[in-house]
N, C-alpha and C positions, 0 to 999 in steps of 0.2 A: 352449613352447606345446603345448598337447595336442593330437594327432594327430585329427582326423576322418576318419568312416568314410561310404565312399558306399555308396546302395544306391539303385538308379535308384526301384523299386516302391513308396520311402515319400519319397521326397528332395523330393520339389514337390509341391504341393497338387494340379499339375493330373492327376499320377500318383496321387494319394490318391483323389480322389475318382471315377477310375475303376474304383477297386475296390468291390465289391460289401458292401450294408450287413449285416453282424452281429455277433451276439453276442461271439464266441469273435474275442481278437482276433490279428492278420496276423503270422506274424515278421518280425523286423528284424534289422537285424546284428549282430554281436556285436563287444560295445565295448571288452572286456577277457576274463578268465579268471573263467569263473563269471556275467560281466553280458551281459545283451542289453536289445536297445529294441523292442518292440512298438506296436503298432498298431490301436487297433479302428476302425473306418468306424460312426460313427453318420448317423443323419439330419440332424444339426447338426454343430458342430463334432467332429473325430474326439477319440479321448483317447492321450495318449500313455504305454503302460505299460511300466514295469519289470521283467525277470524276472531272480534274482538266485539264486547258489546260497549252503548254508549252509552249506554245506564239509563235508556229510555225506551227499552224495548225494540228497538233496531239495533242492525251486526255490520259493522266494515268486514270487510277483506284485503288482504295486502299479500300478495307475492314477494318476498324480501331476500331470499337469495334460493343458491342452488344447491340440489343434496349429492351427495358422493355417489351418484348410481356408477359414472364410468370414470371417473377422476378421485385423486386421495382429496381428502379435508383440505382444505387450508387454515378454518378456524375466521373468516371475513367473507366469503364470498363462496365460498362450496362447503358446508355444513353437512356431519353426520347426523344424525336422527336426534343423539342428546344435547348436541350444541344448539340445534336447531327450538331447542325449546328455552332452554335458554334465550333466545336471540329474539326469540317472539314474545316471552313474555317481559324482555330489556323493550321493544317496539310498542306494546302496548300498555306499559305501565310508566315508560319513562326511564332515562339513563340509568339513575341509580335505585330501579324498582319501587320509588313510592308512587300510591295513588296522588301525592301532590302535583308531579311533576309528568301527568299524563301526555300525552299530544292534544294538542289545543285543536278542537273542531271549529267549524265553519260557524256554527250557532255558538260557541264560547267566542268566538271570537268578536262574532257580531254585538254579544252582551260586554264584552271587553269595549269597543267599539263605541259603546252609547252613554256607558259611563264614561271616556272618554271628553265626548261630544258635551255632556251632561257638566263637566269639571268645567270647560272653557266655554259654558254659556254659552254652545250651538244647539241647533237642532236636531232631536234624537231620532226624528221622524226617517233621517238619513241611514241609520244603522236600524230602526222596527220595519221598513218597507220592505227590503228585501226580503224578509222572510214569509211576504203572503207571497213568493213566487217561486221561493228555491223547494224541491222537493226533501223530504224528511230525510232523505240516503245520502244526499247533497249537506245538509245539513249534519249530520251527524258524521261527519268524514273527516278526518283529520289535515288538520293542513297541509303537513308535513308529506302527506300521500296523494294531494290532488294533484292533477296531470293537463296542460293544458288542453287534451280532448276532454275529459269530464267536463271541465267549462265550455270550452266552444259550444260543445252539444248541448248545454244548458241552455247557453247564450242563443242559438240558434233555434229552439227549440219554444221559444219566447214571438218566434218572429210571426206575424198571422195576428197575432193576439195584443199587440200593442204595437204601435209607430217606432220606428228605429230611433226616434230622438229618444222618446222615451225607455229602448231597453240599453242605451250610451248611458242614460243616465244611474241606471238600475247596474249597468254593471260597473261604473266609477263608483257607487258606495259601495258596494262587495269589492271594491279591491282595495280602498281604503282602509277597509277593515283587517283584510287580510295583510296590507303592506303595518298596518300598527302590529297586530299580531309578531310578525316578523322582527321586528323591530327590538322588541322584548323576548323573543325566544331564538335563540341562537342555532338552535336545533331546526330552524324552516331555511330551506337553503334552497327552498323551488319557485322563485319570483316570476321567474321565467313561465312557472305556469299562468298565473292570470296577467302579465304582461302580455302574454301572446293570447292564452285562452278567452281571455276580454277586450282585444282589441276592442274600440269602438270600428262600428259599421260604418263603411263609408259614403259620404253624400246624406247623413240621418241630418243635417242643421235644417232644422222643421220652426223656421219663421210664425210665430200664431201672437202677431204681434198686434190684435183686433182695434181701430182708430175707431172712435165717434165720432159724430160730430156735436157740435156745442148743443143741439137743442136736443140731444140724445143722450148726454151728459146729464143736462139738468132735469131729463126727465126721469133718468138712472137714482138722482138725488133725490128729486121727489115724491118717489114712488117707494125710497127708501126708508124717510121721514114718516111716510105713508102706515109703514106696517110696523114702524117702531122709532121711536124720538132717539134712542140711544143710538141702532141702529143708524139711521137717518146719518146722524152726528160722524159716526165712523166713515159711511161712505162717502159726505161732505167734505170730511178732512181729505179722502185720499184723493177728491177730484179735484181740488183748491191747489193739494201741495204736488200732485203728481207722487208722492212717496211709496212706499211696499208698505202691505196691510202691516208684516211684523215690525216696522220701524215706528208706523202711527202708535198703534197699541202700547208702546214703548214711554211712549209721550206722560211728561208729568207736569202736575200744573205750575211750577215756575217755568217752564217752556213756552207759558203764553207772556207775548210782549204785547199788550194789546192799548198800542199807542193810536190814538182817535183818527190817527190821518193814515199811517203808516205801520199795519200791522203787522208781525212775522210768528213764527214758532222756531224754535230750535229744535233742531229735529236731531234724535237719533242716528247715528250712522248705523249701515246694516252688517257693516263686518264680514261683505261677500267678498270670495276671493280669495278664499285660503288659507293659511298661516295658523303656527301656534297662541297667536295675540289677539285672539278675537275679544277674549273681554275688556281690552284695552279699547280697543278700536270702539266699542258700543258703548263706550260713556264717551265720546267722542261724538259731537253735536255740529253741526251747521246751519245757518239762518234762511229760513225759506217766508217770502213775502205770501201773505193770505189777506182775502177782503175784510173790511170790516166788519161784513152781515156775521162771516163766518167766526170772527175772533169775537162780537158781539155772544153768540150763541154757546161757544166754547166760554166767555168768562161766566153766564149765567150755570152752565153746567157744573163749572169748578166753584163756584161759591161754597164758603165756608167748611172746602178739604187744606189740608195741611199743604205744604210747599213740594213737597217730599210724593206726595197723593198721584195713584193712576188721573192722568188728565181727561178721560176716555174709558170709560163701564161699560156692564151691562147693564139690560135694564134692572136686571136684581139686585146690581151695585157690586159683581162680583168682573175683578181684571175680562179683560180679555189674555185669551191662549196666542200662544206665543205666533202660532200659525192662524190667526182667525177664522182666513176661511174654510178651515177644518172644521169648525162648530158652527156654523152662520151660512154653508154653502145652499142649504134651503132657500133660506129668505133672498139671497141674491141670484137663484135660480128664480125665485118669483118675483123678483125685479125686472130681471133680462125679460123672463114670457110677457111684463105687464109690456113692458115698452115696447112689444113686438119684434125683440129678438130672440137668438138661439142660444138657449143656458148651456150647450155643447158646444159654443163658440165663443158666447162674452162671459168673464168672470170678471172677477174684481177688478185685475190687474188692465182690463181696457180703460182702466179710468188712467193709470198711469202713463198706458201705452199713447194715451188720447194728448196727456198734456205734454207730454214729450216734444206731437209731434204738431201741438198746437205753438207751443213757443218758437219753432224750428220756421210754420209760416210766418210768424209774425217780428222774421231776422232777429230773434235774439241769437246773439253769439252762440257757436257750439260748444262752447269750453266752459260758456255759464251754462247753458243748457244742464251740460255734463255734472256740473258742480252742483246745482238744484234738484238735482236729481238722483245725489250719490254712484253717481256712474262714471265711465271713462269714454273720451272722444271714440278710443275705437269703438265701442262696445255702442256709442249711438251711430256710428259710420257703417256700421256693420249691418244693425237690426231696424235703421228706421230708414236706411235710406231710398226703397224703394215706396213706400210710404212718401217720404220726400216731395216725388214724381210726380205720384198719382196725384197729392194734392193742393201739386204748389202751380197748376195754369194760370192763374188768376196773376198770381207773383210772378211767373217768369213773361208772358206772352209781350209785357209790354218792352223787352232786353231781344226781341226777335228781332232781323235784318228787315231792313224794310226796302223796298224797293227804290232804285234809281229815281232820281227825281228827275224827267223829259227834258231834254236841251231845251235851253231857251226861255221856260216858263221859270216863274216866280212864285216858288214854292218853298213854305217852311214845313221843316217835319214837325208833327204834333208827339208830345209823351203819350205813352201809352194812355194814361187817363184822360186826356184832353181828347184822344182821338176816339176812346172807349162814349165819352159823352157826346163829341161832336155826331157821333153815329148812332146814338139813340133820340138826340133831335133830329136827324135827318129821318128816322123811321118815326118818327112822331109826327113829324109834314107829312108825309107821305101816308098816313091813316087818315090826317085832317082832312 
Protein backbone atom coordinates (compact mmCIF):
# COMPACT_ATOMS: atom_id res chain seq x y z
CA UNK A 1 0.00 0.00 0.00
CA UNK A 2 1.50 3.32 -0.87
CA UNK A 3 2.76 5.33 2.01
CA UNK A 4 0.74 8.74 2.64
CA UNK A 5 2.14 11.90 3.32
CA UNK A 6 0.71 14.55 6.01
CA UNK A 7 0.86 17.96 5.82
CA UNK A 8 -1.63 19.76 8.28
CA UNK A 9 -1.69 23.40 5.72
CA UNK A 10 -3.46 21.43 2.67
CA UNK A 11 -4.74 18.02 4.54
CA UNK A 12 -8.67 19.40 5.30
CA UNK A 13 -10.61 21.68 3.38
CA UNK A 14 -11.18 23.53 6.50
CA UNK A 15 -7.18 24.27 6.52
CA UNK A 16 -7.47 25.09 2.83
CA UNK A 17 -9.73 27.49 2.80
CA UNK A 18 -8.08 29.48 5.45
CA UNK A 19 -5.39 30.23 3.26
CA UNK A 20 -5.50 33.13 1.36
CA UNK A 21 -6.79 33.33 -2.53
CA UNK A 22 -4.01 33.51 -5.42
CA UNK A 23 -2.47 33.12 -8.23
CA UNK A 24 0.80 31.38 -7.51
CA UNK A 25 0.01 28.19 -6.07
CA UNK A 26 0.92 26.99 -2.03
CA UNK A 27 3.67 24.05 -1.52
CA UNK A 28 2.79 20.77 -0.42
CA UNK A 29 4.79 17.96 0.41
CA UNK A 30 6.93 16.07 -1.31
CA UNK A 31 5.64 12.64 -2.30
CA UNK A 32 8.80 11.05 -3.82
CA UNK A 33 12.20 12.11 -5.44
CA UNK A 34 11.70 14.74 -7.78
CA UNK A 35 7.46 14.84 -7.19
CA UNK A 36 5.64 17.25 -5.01
CA UNK A 37 1.76 18.35 -4.50
CA UNK A 38 0.79 21.82 -4.59
CA UNK A 39 -2.07 23.89 -3.96
CA UNK A 40 -3.67 27.00 -5.39
CA UNK A 41 -6.78 28.61 -3.30
CA UNK A 42 -9.14 29.93 -5.94
CA UNK A 43 -12.56 31.45 -5.13
CA UNK A 44 -14.25 28.25 -5.93
CA UNK A 45 -12.97 25.07 -5.74
CA UNK A 46 -8.99 25.00 -5.11
CA UNK A 47 -6.84 23.09 -7.88
CA UNK A 48 -4.58 20.48 -7.15
CA UNK A 49 -1.08 20.79 -8.86
CA UNK A 50 1.84 18.78 -9.68
CA UNK A 51 5.45 19.84 -9.72
CA UNK A 52 7.70 17.13 -11.14
CA UNK A 53 11.39 17.20 -12.08
CA UNK A 54 12.94 16.12 -15.48
CA UNK A 55 15.87 14.74 -14.23
CA UNK A 56 17.92 17.73 -15.53
CA UNK A 57 17.60 20.16 -13.17
CA UNK A 58 14.29 21.90 -14.30
CA UNK A 59 10.55 21.31 -12.64
CA UNK A 60 7.16 21.15 -14.82
CA UNK A 61 4.00 22.01 -13.35
CA UNK A 62 0.52 20.61 -14.07
CA UNK A 63 -2.91 21.62 -12.53
CA UNK A 64 -4.71 18.11 -12.83
CA UNK A 65 -7.69 18.31 -11.17
CA UNK A 66 -9.77 19.81 -8.24
CA UNK A 67 -9.74 19.51 -4.51
CA UNK A 68 -13.00 19.05 -2.21
CA UNK A 69 -12.97 22.65 -0.75
CA UNK A 70 -16.81 22.96 -1.54
CA UNK A 71 -18.00 19.72 -3.32
CA UNK A 72 -17.60 15.78 -1.94
CA UNK A 73 -14.65 13.74 -3.80
CA UNK A 74 -15.66 11.95 -6.69
CA UNK A 75 -12.23 9.98 -6.81
CA UNK A 76 -11.62 11.58 -11.03
CA UNK A 77 -12.02 14.94 -11.17
CA UNK A 78 -12.53 16.48 -7.45
CA UNK A 79 -9.90 14.87 -5.29
CA UNK A 80 -9.35 14.99 -1.46
CA UNK A 81 -5.77 15.69 -0.28
CA UNK A 82 -4.71 11.77 -0.16
CA UNK A 83 -6.16 10.96 -3.48
CA UNK A 84 -4.80 13.82 -4.73
CA UNK A 85 -1.25 12.30 -4.16
CA UNK A 86 -1.89 9.51 -5.50
CA UNK A 87 -2.97 10.94 -8.79
CA UNK A 88 0.07 13.18 -9.04
CA UNK A 89 2.47 10.72 -8.45
CA UNK A 90 0.11 8.16 -11.21
CA UNK A 91 0.81 11.83 -13.72
CA UNK A 92 4.24 11.98 -13.09
CA UNK A 93 5.55 8.54 -13.04
CA UNK A 94 3.23 6.89 -15.50
CA UNK A 95 -0.09 4.75 -15.27
CA UNK A 96 1.25 1.91 -13.51
CA UNK A 97 3.98 3.93 -11.24
CA UNK A 98 7.25 2.84 -12.98
CA UNK A 99 10.10 5.22 -13.92
CA UNK A 100 9.78 3.26 -17.34
CA UNK A 101 6.71 4.37 -18.41
CA UNK A 102 7.19 8.38 -17.44
CA UNK A 103 5.45 11.06 -19.73
CA UNK A 104 7.40 11.44 -22.73
CA UNK A 105 8.94 15.18 -22.94
CA UNK A 106 9.45 17.30 -25.89
CA UNK A 107 13.35 16.66 -25.90
CA UNK A 108 12.62 12.52 -25.39
CA UNK A 109 10.67 12.88 -28.02
CA UNK A 110 12.82 14.74 -30.21
CA UNK A 111 15.70 11.88 -29.33
CA UNK A 112 12.90 9.44 -30.25
CA UNK A 113 12.55 11.46 -33.26
CA UNK A 114 16.20 11.19 -34.85
CA UNK A 115 16.51 7.75 -34.20
CA UNK A 116 13.71 7.55 -36.09
CA UNK A 117 14.83 9.62 -38.85
CA UNK A 118 18.39 7.77 -38.36
CA UNK A 119 16.49 3.95 -38.94
CA UNK A 120 15.05 5.03 -42.40
CA UNK A 121 18.22 6.79 -43.64
CA UNK A 122 16.92 10.60 -43.39
CA UNK A 123 18.23 13.39 -42.03
CA UNK A 124 18.68 13.87 -38.30
CA UNK A 125 19.50 17.45 -38.76
CA UNK A 126 15.45 17.72 -38.82
CA UNK A 127 14.81 16.34 -35.12
CA UNK A 128 18.83 18.19 -33.56
CA UNK A 129 17.52 21.91 -35.05
CA UNK A 130 14.93 22.38 -33.20
CA UNK A 131 16.40 22.22 -30.19
CA UNK A 132 18.92 25.34 -30.65
CA UNK A 133 15.42 27.29 -30.43
CA UNK A 134 13.01 25.60 -27.95
CA UNK A 135 13.69 26.98 -24.47
CA UNK A 136 14.93 24.32 -21.71
CA UNK A 137 11.00 24.65 -19.90
CA UNK A 138 9.68 23.79 -23.37
CA UNK A 139 11.78 21.23 -23.63
CA UNK A 140 11.59 19.39 -20.53
CA UNK A 141 7.46 19.45 -20.61
CA UNK A 142 5.76 16.60 -21.15
CA UNK A 143 3.70 15.97 -24.12
CA UNK A 144 1.00 14.91 -22.58
CA UNK A 145 0.56 18.55 -20.84
CA UNK A 146 1.41 20.82 -23.71
CA UNK A 147 -1.31 23.22 -24.63
CA UNK A 148 -1.62 24.79 -27.82
CA UNK A 149 -0.78 28.49 -26.20
CA UNK A 150 2.60 27.07 -24.86
CA UNK A 151 3.36 26.66 -28.54
CA UNK A 152 1.82 29.45 -30.34
CA UNK A 153 3.80 31.66 -27.80
CA UNK A 154 6.89 29.71 -28.62
CA UNK A 155 6.02 29.90 -32.26
CA UNK A 156 5.35 33.56 -32.18
CA UNK A 157 7.93 34.45 -30.09
CA UNK A 158 10.47 33.20 -32.95
CA UNK A 159 9.04 35.90 -35.11
CA UNK A 160 11.75 39.05 -35.50
CA UNK A 161 14.47 36.54 -35.27
CA UNK A 162 14.04 34.47 -38.30
CA UNK A 163 11.66 34.69 -41.82
CA UNK A 164 8.42 33.05 -41.33
CA UNK A 165 9.50 30.40 -44.08
CA UNK A 166 11.95 29.52 -41.86
CA UNK A 167 10.10 29.21 -38.33
CA UNK A 168 6.89 26.91 -40.85
CA UNK A 169 9.68 24.93 -41.27
CA UNK A 170 11.05 24.70 -37.62
CA UNK A 171 7.72 24.09 -36.51
CA UNK A 172 6.79 21.02 -39.10
CA UNK A 173 9.88 19.04 -37.43
CA UNK A 174 8.65 19.69 -33.82
CA UNK A 175 5.44 18.43 -34.80
CA UNK A 176 6.63 15.43 -36.53
CA UNK A 177 8.25 14.72 -33.66
CA UNK A 178 5.63 15.17 -31.45
CA UNK A 179 2.91 13.38 -33.97
CA UNK A 180 5.67 9.97 -33.75
CA UNK A 181 5.65 10.46 -30.11
CA UNK A 182 1.85 10.00 -30.09
CA UNK A 183 1.76 7.37 -32.24
CA UNK A 184 3.55 4.99 -29.77
CA UNK A 185 2.15 6.34 -26.68
CA UNK A 186 -1.45 6.15 -26.17
CA UNK A 187 -1.57 8.13 -23.26
CA UNK A 188 -1.02 11.71 -25.73
CA UNK A 189 -4.51 12.40 -26.69
CA UNK A 190 -3.59 16.37 -27.28
CA UNK A 191 -2.85 16.71 -31.07
CA UNK A 192 -4.95 19.23 -31.11
CA UNK A 193 -2.23 21.20 -29.38
CA UNK A 194 0.43 21.58 -31.97
CA UNK A 195 -2.17 21.06 -34.71
CA UNK A 196 -3.47 24.37 -33.79
CA UNK A 197 -0.47 25.67 -31.71
CA UNK A 198 1.85 25.39 -34.90
CA UNK A 199 -0.18 26.33 -37.52
CA UNK A 200 2.21 27.50 -40.07
CA UNK A 201 2.06 31.50 -40.64
CA UNK A 202 0.43 32.54 -43.32
CA UNK A 203 1.80 34.15 -46.81
CA UNK A 204 5.57 32.70 -45.08
CA UNK A 205 6.35 30.72 -49.08
CA UNK A 206 9.78 32.80 -49.13
CA UNK A 207 10.78 32.12 -52.94
CA UNK A 208 15.14 32.49 -52.59
CA UNK A 209 15.32 30.60 -55.52
CA UNK A 210 18.76 32.70 -56.64
CA UNK A 211 19.36 32.02 -60.98
CA UNK A 212 22.93 32.67 -62.43
CA UNK A 213 23.71 33.21 -65.25
CA UNK A 214 26.12 30.84 -67.45
CA UNK A 215 29.38 32.96 -67.12
CA UNK A 216 28.53 33.22 -63.16
CA UNK A 217 28.15 29.41 -63.03
CA UNK A 218 31.39 28.74 -64.54
CA UNK A 219 33.08 31.21 -62.69
CA UNK A 220 31.20 29.61 -59.31
CA UNK A 221 33.27 26.32 -60.80
CA UNK A 222 36.28 27.79 -61.20
CA UNK A 223 36.99 29.51 -58.34
CA UNK A 224 35.80 26.31 -56.75
CA UNK A 225 38.64 24.24 -58.37
CA UNK A 226 40.55 27.18 -57.35
CA UNK A 227 40.67 26.59 -53.60
CA UNK A 228 40.47 22.75 -53.79
CA UNK A 229 40.46 19.99 -56.77
CA UNK A 230 38.03 17.85 -54.63
CA UNK A 231 35.98 20.66 -53.87
CA UNK A 232 36.05 22.03 -57.48
CA UNK A 233 34.81 18.41 -58.54
CA UNK A 234 31.65 18.48 -56.10
CA UNK A 235 30.61 21.97 -57.29
CA UNK A 236 31.23 20.90 -61.00
CA UNK A 237 29.01 17.89 -60.54
CA UNK A 238 26.15 19.88 -59.02
CA UNK A 239 26.22 22.70 -61.82
CA UNK A 240 26.58 19.88 -64.78
CA UNK A 241 23.61 17.71 -63.20
CA UNK A 242 21.47 20.49 -61.50
CA UNK A 243 21.14 17.68 -58.54
CA UNK A 244 20.97 18.46 -54.34
CA UNK A 245 24.38 18.58 -52.83
CA UNK A 246 22.96 15.34 -50.56
CA UNK A 247 22.10 13.32 -53.82
CA UNK A 248 25.73 14.14 -55.61
CA UNK A 249 27.62 12.99 -52.35
CA UNK A 250 25.57 9.84 -52.74
CA UNK A 251 27.25 9.09 -55.95
CA UNK A 252 29.31 5.81 -56.48
CA UNK A 253 31.72 5.02 -58.94
CA UNK A 254 29.70 2.58 -61.02
CA UNK A 255 27.19 5.69 -61.43
CA UNK A 256 29.72 6.93 -64.02
CA UNK A 257 28.64 5.85 -67.67
CA UNK A 258 31.38 7.53 -69.26
CA UNK A 259 30.74 6.87 -72.84
CA UNK A 260 33.17 9.10 -75.30
CA UNK A 261 30.26 10.89 -77.06
CA UNK A 262 27.39 10.67 -74.62
CA UNK A 263 28.01 10.73 -70.95
CA UNK A 264 25.43 10.44 -68.03
CA UNK A 265 25.58 9.47 -64.10
CA UNK A 266 22.90 7.74 -62.46
CA UNK A 267 22.14 9.70 -59.86
CA UNK A 268 20.59 9.06 -56.50
CA UNK A 269 17.13 9.85 -55.80
CA UNK A 270 16.63 12.24 -52.77
CA UNK A 271 13.66 10.63 -51.13
CA UNK A 272 11.96 14.09 -50.66
CA UNK A 273 8.56 14.07 -49.78
CA UNK A 274 7.71 12.04 -47.09
CA UNK A 275 6.68 8.63 -46.48
CA UNK A 276 7.87 5.68 -44.50
CA UNK A 277 10.02 4.24 -47.64
CA UNK A 278 12.74 6.59 -47.80
CA UNK A 279 15.46 4.01 -48.01
CA UNK A 280 13.79 2.46 -50.75
CA UNK A 281 13.35 5.40 -52.67
CA UNK A 282 17.42 6.32 -52.26
CA UNK A 283 18.70 3.30 -53.92
CA UNK A 284 16.53 4.30 -56.55
CA UNK A 285 18.67 5.94 -59.39
CA UNK A 286 17.87 8.07 -62.54
CA UNK A 287 20.05 8.85 -65.63
CA UNK A 288 21.14 12.44 -65.81
CA UNK A 289 23.22 13.62 -69.17
CA UNK A 290 26.87 15.38 -68.22
CA UNK A 291 29.80 16.81 -70.58
CA UNK A 292 32.54 15.10 -71.33
CA UNK A 293 35.20 17.42 -69.69
CA UNK A 294 33.18 16.66 -66.57
CA UNK A 295 32.77 12.60 -66.81
CA UNK A 296 36.63 12.90 -68.23
CA UNK A 297 37.61 14.41 -64.65
CA UNK A 298 35.26 12.38 -62.59
CA UNK A 299 36.77 8.88 -64.22
CA UNK A 300 40.45 10.32 -63.50
CA UNK A 301 39.18 10.82 -59.83
CA UNK A 302 37.62 7.41 -59.48
CA UNK A 303 40.66 5.49 -60.74
CA UNK A 304 41.54 2.35 -59.14
CA UNK A 305 38.42 2.56 -56.19
CA UNK A 306 36.13 -0.32 -56.01
CA UNK A 307 32.75 -0.33 -57.93
CA UNK A 308 30.88 -0.08 -54.71
CA UNK A 309 33.54 3.24 -53.80
CA UNK A 310 32.16 7.03 -52.72
CA UNK A 311 32.56 8.51 -56.46
CA UNK A 312 33.17 12.10 -54.84
CA UNK A 313 35.84 12.70 -51.42
CA UNK A 314 37.39 14.98 -49.67
CA UNK A 315 40.46 16.06 -50.10
CA UNK A 316 41.65 13.79 -47.15
CA UNK A 317 39.81 10.89 -49.02
CA UNK A 318 37.20 10.94 -46.29
CA UNK A 319 32.87 10.53 -47.64
CA UNK A 320 31.21 13.63 -47.81
CA UNK A 321 28.36 14.45 -44.92
CA UNK A 322 25.23 13.53 -45.79
CA UNK A 323 24.26 17.45 -45.71
CA UNK A 324 27.68 18.85 -47.36
CA UNK A 325 26.97 22.14 -47.14
CA UNK A 326 27.01 21.82 -43.33
CA UNK A 327 30.90 21.25 -43.46
CA UNK A 328 32.11 23.15 -46.76
CA UNK A 329 29.64 26.25 -46.18
CA UNK A 330 33.22 28.26 -45.83
CA UNK A 331 34.67 27.54 -48.90
CA UNK A 332 31.49 28.25 -50.80
CA UNK A 333 30.94 31.54 -48.97
CA UNK A 334 34.44 32.29 -50.48
CA UNK A 335 33.36 31.42 -53.81
CA UNK A 336 30.12 33.46 -53.78
CA UNK A 337 32.55 36.73 -52.26
CA UNK A 338 35.26 35.77 -55.20
CA UNK A 339 32.79 36.04 -57.99
CA UNK A 340 31.33 39.20 -56.60
CA UNK A 341 28.31 37.81 -54.97
CA UNK A 342 26.32 37.73 -51.54
CA UNK A 343 27.31 34.48 -49.51
CA UNK A 344 23.70 35.63 -47.69
CA UNK A 345 22.00 35.16 -50.94
CA UNK A 346 24.10 32.42 -53.21
CA UNK A 347 24.71 28.87 -51.78
CA UNK A 348 25.13 26.01 -53.32
CA UNK A 349 21.77 25.25 -54.34
CA UNK A 350 21.93 28.43 -57.10
CA UNK A 351 23.76 26.20 -59.00
CA UNK A 352 20.62 23.95 -59.11
CA UNK A 353 18.22 26.66 -59.12
CA UNK A 354 20.37 28.03 -62.16
CA UNK A 355 20.13 24.80 -64.35
CA UNK A 356 16.64 24.43 -63.62
CA UNK A 357 15.95 27.35 -65.13
CA UNK A 358 18.47 27.13 -67.83
CA UNK A 359 16.87 24.14 -69.39
CA UNK A 360 13.21 25.75 -68.98
CA UNK A 361 14.85 28.76 -71.65
CA UNK A 362 16.16 26.51 -73.88
CA UNK A 363 12.32 24.69 -74.35
CA UNK A 364 13.34 21.51 -72.80
CA UNK A 365 9.96 19.98 -71.93
CA UNK A 366 8.80 20.55 -68.29
CA UNK A 367 8.11 17.08 -67.33
CA UNK A 368 11.84 16.08 -68.49
CA UNK A 369 12.89 19.17 -66.82
CA UNK A 370 11.08 17.68 -63.64
CA UNK A 371 12.47 14.32 -64.12
CA UNK A 372 16.29 15.56 -64.47
CA UNK A 373 15.87 17.12 -61.70
CA UNK A 374 14.18 14.74 -59.28
CA UNK A 375 11.24 16.90 -58.92
CA UNK A 376 7.44 17.38 -59.70
CA UNK A 377 5.87 19.69 -62.50
CA UNK A 378 4.14 21.37 -59.75
CA UNK A 379 6.84 21.99 -57.64
CA UNK A 380 8.84 23.69 -60.86
CA UNK A 381 5.38 25.58 -61.79
CA UNK A 382 5.38 26.87 -58.54
CA UNK A 383 9.02 27.92 -57.67
CA UNK A 384 10.59 28.96 -61.01
CA UNK A 385 7.92 30.38 -62.72
CA UNK A 386 8.47 33.86 -62.16
CA UNK A 387 12.10 33.25 -62.94
CA UNK A 388 10.49 32.11 -66.17
CA UNK A 389 9.59 35.80 -67.04
CA UNK A 390 12.19 37.69 -66.02
CA UNK A 391 14.41 35.63 -68.38
CA UNK A 392 12.81 34.25 -71.13
CA UNK A 393 12.51 38.06 -73.50
CA UNK A 394 14.72 36.93 -75.77
CA UNK A 395 12.41 33.47 -76.28
CA UNK A 396 9.08 35.11 -76.13
CA UNK A 397 9.44 38.77 -77.97
CA UNK A 398 9.67 37.07 -81.25
CA UNK A 399 5.57 35.12 -80.43
CA UNK A 400 4.52 39.09 -79.83
CA UNK A 401 1.41 40.53 -82.28
CA UNK A 402 2.91 42.43 -84.71
CA UNK A 403 1.28 45.13 -86.36
CA UNK A 404 -1.23 45.30 -89.33
CA UNK A 405 0.44 45.22 -92.47
CA UNK A 406 -1.00 48.94 -94.59
CA UNK A 407 -3.70 48.26 -97.33
CA UNK A 408 -2.27 47.85 -100.38
CA UNK A 409 1.49 47.38 -99.74
CA UNK A 410 3.33 44.28 -100.29
CA UNK A 411 4.53 43.12 -97.25
CA UNK A 412 5.88 39.97 -95.77
CA UNK A 413 6.22 39.45 -91.97
CA UNK A 414 9.70 38.71 -90.86
CA UNK A 415 10.40 35.96 -87.64
CA UNK A 416 11.33 37.23 -84.95
CA UNK A 417 15.23 36.52 -85.77
CA UNK A 418 15.07 37.62 -89.28
CA UNK A 419 13.53 40.87 -88.13
CA UNK A 420 15.95 40.90 -84.89
CA UNK A 421 19.10 40.84 -87.79
CA UNK A 422 17.25 42.79 -90.44
CA UNK A 423 17.41 45.63 -87.67
CA UNK A 424 20.91 45.55 -86.60
CA UNK A 425 21.98 45.84 -90.32
CA UNK A 426 19.89 48.79 -90.64
CA UNK A 427 21.72 50.33 -87.51
CA UNK A 428 24.87 49.20 -88.92
CA UNK A 429 24.17 51.62 -92.22
CA UNK A 430 23.16 54.10 -90.34
CA UNK A 431 26.75 54.34 -88.23
CA UNK A 432 28.36 53.74 -91.76
Amino acid sequence: MARKVSFSALESRSARLRLKIRRRPYSGPTLARGISLMYRRNATNGTWVLKASDGHGAYWTKGFALADDFENADGRNVLTFYQAQDAAKKLARGEDGSADTAPLTIDAALKAYKRDLEARSANPYNAEHPRLHLTSALLAKPVTLLTSKDLKSWRDGLLGKMVPSTINRLCRCVCAALTLAAEHDERIKNRDAWEIGLAGLPDATEVRNVVLSDDQVRGFVATAYGIDHEFGLLIDTLAVTGARPSQAVRLRVEDLHDHPVRPKLSMPKSAKGGGRNRSQKKIERYSVPITVQLAAKLKAAAKGRADDAPLLLQSDGREWDKSPGQNCHRQVDNVVKAIGLDPAEVTMYALRHSSIVRMLLANVPIRLVASLHNTSVAMIEKHYSRYITEHSDDVSRHALLRPESPVGENVVALSGSAASHLAAASYSLKLG
